[in-house]
N, C-alpha and C positions, 0 to 999 in steps of 0.2 A: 512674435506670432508666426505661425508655417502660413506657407504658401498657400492661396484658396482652391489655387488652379493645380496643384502637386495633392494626388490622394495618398494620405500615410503609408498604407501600406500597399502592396500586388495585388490585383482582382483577377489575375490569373488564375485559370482554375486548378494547377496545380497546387499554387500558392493556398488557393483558398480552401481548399481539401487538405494540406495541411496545417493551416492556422487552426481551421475547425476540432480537428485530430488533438492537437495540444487544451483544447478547452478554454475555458473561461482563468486569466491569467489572476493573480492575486497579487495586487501591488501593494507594500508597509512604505511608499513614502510618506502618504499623507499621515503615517502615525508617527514618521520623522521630523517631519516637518509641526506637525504638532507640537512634540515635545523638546524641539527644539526653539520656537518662540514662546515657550513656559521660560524653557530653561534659561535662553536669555533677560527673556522679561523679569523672571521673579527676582533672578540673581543681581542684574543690573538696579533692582529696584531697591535692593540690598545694598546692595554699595552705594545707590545715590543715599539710602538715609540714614547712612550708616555715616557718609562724609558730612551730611545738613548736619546731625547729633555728633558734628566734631569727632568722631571716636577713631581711635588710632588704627595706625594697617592693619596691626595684628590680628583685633576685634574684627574688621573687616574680612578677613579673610579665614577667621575661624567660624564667622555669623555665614560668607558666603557659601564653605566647602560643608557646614552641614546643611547647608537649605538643597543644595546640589545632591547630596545622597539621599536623607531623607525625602525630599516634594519628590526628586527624580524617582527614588523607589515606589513613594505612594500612585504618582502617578500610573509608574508601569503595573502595578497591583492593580490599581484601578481599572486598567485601558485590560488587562486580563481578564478579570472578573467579568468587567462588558462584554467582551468578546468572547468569554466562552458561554454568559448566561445567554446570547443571541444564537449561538449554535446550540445550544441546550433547547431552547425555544421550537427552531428548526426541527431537532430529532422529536419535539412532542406532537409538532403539527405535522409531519410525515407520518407519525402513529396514530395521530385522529386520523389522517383521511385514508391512511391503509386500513381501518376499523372500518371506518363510512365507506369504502371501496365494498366491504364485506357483506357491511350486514346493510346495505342502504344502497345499491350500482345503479339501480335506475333514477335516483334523485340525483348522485353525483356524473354521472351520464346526461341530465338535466343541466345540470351546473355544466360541465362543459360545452353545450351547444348553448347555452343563453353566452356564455363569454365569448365564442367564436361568432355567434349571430350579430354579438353588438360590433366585431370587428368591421361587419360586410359580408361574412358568409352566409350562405343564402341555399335554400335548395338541395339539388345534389353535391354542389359542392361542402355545404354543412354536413352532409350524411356521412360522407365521404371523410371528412377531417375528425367527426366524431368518432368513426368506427374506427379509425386507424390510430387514435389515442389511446381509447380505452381498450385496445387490442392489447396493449403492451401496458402493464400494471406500474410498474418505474416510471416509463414515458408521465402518464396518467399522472401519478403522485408529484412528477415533479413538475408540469402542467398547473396542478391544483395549488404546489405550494410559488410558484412563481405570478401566477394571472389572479389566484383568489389573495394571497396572504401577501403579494408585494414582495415577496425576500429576493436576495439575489440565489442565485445558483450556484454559484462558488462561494467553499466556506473557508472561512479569514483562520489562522491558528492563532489561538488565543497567546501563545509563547512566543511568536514571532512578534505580535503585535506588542506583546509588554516591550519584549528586545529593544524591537525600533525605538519604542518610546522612550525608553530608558538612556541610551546614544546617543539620539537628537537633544535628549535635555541635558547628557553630562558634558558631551560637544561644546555644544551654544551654551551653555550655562557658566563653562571654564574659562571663556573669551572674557567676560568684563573683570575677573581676578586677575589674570598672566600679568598685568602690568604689577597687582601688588608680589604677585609669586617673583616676580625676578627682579623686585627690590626698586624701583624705580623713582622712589622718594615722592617728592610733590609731586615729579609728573606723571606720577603713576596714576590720578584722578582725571586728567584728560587725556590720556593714551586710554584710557579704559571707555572712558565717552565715545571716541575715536573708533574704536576697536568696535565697539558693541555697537554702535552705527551702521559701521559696516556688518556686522552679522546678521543684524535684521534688516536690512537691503536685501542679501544675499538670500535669508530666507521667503523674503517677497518673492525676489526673482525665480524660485525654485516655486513657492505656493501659487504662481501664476501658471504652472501648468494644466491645472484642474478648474482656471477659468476663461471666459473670454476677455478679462482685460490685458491692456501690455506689460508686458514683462517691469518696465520701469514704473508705470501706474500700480501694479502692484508692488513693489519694493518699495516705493514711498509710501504706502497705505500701512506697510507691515511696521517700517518705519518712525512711522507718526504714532501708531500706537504702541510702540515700545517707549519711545522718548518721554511721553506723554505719559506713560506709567512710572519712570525714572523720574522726571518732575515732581511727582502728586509725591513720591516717595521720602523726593529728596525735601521739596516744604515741609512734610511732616518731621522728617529728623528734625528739622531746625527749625520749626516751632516747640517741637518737645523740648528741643536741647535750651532753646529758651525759657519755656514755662518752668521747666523742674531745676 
């Protein structure tokens, strides 16, 4: 966890004139880190029921390397598709309100001072923050699409986002195989436990930065839910491998 008393970043005002200047930044971890505890999970969940159903390395690691390209690709197709139908979304609702800009100013000039009023504004200072919104038609729209519609203001690229996705899950998803990839015999089943323990630690440790718990608190949460997927996995192989 950072320091409470150390502020991240300069509040100089140079600094802050140019942080401002770069805008709103766009970070693809969290679509790394996504598809990177898929990729561990689904894969590790593979091998465990793959080892319960007895079946040989081979089976293993022909069942693991296509769940790895296929789930990985559907995935990033997926995390695409979201991510562009959310900025598709975006460019409709910047087109309503530049419409309602047109043919309706005084209603959405209305809208603007009930949002600023419910802030605190008050007065001439409401008159003041209204006039100087809707002075500027951009300012205005993108006003309307952040305070009415919730969106953020920086738009995510749908390609980068599959990217990420795709990485974190072939990444994390090739850890609980290496041990059958380089032939490791029997102990290739608990080097792979081993292995893939430590990758969903590690992806804890990294998905604790988007919240306030500790780094270790989350590495054991991420943890306990891979293992715990691996488990339910590996009973199933080996009650199949028993029933059939």
């Amino acid at each position: 966890m950072p320091d409470h008393d150390t502020p991240e970043h300069s509040h100089e005002p140079v600094a802050i004139a140019e942080r401002l200047k770069r805008g709103h930044a766009v970070n693809y971890l969290s679509d790394w880190v996504y598809g990177g505890i898929d990729g561990a999970i689904t894969t590790f969940a593979i091998v465990a029921g793959s080892l319960g159903a007895d079946l040989s390395n081979r089976i293993i690691l022909i069942l693991g390397a296509a769940n790895i390209l296929a789930d990985g690709l559907s995935m990033a197709a997926a995390n695409f598709t979201g991510t562009k139908a959310e900025n598709d979304d975006e460019k409709r609702l910047r087109a309503v309100e530049e419409r309602h800009i047109r043919i309706a100013p005084k209603g959405e000039r209305e809208e603007i001072r009930q949002i600023f009023a419910s802030k605190g504004f008050k007065g001439a200072d409401l008159d003041r923050v209204v006039d100087v919104i809707t002075s500027d038609k951009q300012l205005w729209i993108d006003t309307m699409i952040t305070e009415e519609y919730g969106l953020a203001s920086a738009r995510r690229s749908p390609m980068k986002a599959a990217f990420a996705t795709f990485f974190g899950f072939l990444i994390c998803g090739l850890v609980p195989l290496l041990p059958f990839v380089l032939g490791l015999g029997d102990n290739a089943a608990p080097v792979a436990v081993v292995l893939t323990a430590a990758a969903f630690f590690t992806i804890g440790i990294t998905k604790s930065r988007w919240s306030q718990a500790a780094w270790w608190a989350s590495g054991l949460e991420t943890l306990g839910i891979g293992l715990g997927a691996a488990a339910v996995a590996y009973f199933i192989g080996d009650l199949l491998n028993t029933l059939l």
